[in-house]
N, C-alpha and C positions, 0 to 999 in steps of 0.2 A: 136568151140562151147563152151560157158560160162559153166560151172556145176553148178545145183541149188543146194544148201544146206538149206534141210528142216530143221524148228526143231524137235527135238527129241520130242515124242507122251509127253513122261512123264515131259518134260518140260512145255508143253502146261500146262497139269492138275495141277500143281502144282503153275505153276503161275493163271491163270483163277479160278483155283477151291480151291487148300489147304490154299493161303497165305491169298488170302480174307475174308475167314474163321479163320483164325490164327490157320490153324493147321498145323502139322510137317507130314511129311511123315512117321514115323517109329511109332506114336502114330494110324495114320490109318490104317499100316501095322497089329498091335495088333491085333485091332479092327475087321479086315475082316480074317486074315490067323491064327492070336496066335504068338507066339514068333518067331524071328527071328534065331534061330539057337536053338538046342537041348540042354534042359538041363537050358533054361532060362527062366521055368516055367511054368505055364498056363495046 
């Protein structure tokens, strides 16, 4: 039996949803959580 290989969720959104927008992932990252690791402000 063949194995499906889905794409990964977050590939979907980023192509569909951030690139068409021109945005980056780690500029939305800010925007909804605040910094990406401790101590890089916010």
């Amino acid at each position: 039996m063949p194995m499906h290989n889905p794409p990964h969720p977050g590939e979907i959104v980023r192509q569909e949803c951030l690139e068409p927008l021109g945005l980056q992932l780690a500029a939305v990252f800010l925007v909804l959580r605040g910094p990406q690791r401790l101590g890089d402000g916010g």
